[in-house]
N, C-alpha and C positions, 0 to 999 in steps of 0.2 A: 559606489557599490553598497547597495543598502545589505546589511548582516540580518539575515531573517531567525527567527528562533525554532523556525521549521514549517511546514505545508501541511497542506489542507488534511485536517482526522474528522472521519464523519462522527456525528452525535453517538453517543453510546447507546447499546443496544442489551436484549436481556438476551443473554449467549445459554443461560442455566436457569429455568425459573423451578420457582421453589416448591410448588407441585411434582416436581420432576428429582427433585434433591432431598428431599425430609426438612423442606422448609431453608434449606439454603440456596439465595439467590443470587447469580452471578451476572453482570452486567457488564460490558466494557467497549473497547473501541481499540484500534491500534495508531501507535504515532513514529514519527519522527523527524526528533530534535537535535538540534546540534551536531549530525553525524551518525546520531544511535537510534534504534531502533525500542521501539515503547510498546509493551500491552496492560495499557490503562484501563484496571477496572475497579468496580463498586462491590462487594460483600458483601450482603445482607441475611442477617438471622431474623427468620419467620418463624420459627420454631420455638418449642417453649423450655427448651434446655441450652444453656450456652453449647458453643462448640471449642475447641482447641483442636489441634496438631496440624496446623493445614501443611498440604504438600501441592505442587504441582509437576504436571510432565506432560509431555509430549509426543506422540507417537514420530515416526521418521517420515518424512516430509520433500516435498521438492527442490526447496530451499538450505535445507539442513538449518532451518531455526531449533533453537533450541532457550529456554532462562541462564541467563549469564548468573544467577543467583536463585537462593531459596527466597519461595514468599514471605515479602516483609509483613507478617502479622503474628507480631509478639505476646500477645494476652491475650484472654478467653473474646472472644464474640461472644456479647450478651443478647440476648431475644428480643428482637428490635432495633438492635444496635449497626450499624451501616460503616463502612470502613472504605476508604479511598486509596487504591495500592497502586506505584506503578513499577511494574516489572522488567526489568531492562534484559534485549534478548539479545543475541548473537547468530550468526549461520553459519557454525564451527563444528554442527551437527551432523550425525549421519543424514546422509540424502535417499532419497527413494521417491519415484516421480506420482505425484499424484492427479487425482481426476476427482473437479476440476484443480486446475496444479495450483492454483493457491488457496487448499481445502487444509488445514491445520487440524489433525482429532486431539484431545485435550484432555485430561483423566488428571482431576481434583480428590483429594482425601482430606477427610480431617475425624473427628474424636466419634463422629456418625458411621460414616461410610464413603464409600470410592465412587465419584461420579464422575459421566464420562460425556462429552459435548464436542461437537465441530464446529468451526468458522472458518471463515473467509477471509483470508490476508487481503486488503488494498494494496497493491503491486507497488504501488508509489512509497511506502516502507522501505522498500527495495533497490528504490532510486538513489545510487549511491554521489556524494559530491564532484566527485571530478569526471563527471562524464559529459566533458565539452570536448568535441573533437577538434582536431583542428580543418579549417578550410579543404584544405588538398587531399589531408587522409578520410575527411569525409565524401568527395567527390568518388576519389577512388573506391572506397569501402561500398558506395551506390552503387556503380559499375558493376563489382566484384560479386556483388549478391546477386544470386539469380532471380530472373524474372517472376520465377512463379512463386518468389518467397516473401512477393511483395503484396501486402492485402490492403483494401481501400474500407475506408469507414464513413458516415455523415455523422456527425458532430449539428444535431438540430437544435435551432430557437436559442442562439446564444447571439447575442446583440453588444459584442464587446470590439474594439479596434485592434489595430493587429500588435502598438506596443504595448496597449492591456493585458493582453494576451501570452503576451512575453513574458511580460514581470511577473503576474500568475503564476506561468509555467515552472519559468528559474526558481520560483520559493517552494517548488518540488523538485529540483532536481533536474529540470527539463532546460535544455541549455538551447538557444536560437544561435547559431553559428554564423546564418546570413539573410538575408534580408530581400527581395527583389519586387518589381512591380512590373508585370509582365500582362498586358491591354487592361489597364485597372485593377488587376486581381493585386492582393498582395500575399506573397508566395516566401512563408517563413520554412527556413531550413534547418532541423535541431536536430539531436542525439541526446540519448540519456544511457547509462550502464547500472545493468543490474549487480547487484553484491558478489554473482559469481560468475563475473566480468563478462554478460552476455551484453553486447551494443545490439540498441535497438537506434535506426536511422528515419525521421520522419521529414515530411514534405505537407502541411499543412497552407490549406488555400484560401484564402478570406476574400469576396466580393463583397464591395460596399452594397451595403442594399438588400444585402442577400442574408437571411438568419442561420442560413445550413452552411458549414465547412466541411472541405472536404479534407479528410487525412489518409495519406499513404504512409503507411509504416512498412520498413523492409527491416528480414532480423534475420540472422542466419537458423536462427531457431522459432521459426513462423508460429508456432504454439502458442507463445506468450504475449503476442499483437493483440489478440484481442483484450487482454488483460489490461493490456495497456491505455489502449483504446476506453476501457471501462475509465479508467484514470485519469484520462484527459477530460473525459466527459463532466465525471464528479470536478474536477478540481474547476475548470472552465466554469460549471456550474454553481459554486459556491461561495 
């Protein structure tokens, strides 16, 4: 069992540009490592006065994330000067469901003024370690969820095998339970669980030959499928 140091974080992005802040611009991505949850980002002063005091916060959320700590930046930001911070979060927070549910609003301070930004969590953040079922309780758990909670997806233009796929998946979280081959197709069986213990049950289908897969996800909270879906897509794709 290879020990991964964590799954797929896409490139950083400009979450606050500095037209929008009085020249402070915020950049970042979210991760996680080793179990914990990351929002790595870059600080940059455009502006022609240093800044100090930063804060950050978060409004209530689907998740209940919230910063397990204040932002680590201890000296003035100087005019020009670019800072690499990462802020390790938690889901110990008040929750309140949002649209779309993993939209995060953000409200930054520091020695200027209060600025305020949204993002988009990648769901796979969320993919906590031990959500490998087991065989029987996931058969049953398929049964158990109703029919119409189950949504299909196409997963296009991905040219990987099915234990490629796997090993991907597992450095997110995403756990292959069983395995079958059913008239050539190969028909991987996984589960993954979110941080506040929702199991999401999937049936992904690979034809040799064929660059589109098909994924059925069944969750008892249908909402978050497509989320997911977004997930597999990135992670498969990177």
């Amino acid at each position: 069992m290879a020990i991964t140091t964590g799954g797929y974080a896409a490139p950083k992005a400009v979450w606050l540009p500095a037209v929008k802040a009085k020249g402070l611009e915020i950049s970042g991505t979210f991760s996680r490592r080793q179990g914990h949850m990351y929002m790595d980002m870059s600080f940059t002063n455009k502006a022609l006065q240093h800044m100090t005091d930063f804060a950050i916060q978060f409004n209530k959320n689907s998740f209940g994330v919230i910063p397990t700590s204040p932002l680590p930046i201890h000296t003035p930001l100087m005019p020009n000067q670019s800072i690499d911070i990462s802020l390790p979060l938690n889901t110990i927070g008040p929750v309140m469901k949002m649209d779309p549910l993993n939209n995060l609003q953000v409200a930054v301070k520091n020695s200027i003024d209060v600025f305020y930004f949204s993002v988009l969590i990648p769901l796979s953040v969320f993919f906590v370690e031990d959500g490998k079922m087991e065989r029987q309780v996931f058969l049953a758990t398929w049964k158990d969820i109703p029919n119409e909670n189950e949504l299909q997806y196409q997963i296009k233009e991905c040219h990987l095998n099915a234990d490629t796929v796997s090993g991907k998946l597992q450095n997110n979280n995403i756990y292959t339970i069983a395995k079958r081959n059913v008239e050539g197709q190969d028909m991987l069986y996984q589960s993954l669980k979110l941080t506040n213990g929702i199991w999401i049950l999937a049936e992904l289908r690979i034809q040799p030959g064929n660059p589109n897969y098909t994924l059925s996800l069944k969750c008892r909270a249908p909402e978050v499928s497509q989320y997911v879906y977004q997930m597999y897509d990135s992670v498969l794709k990177n």
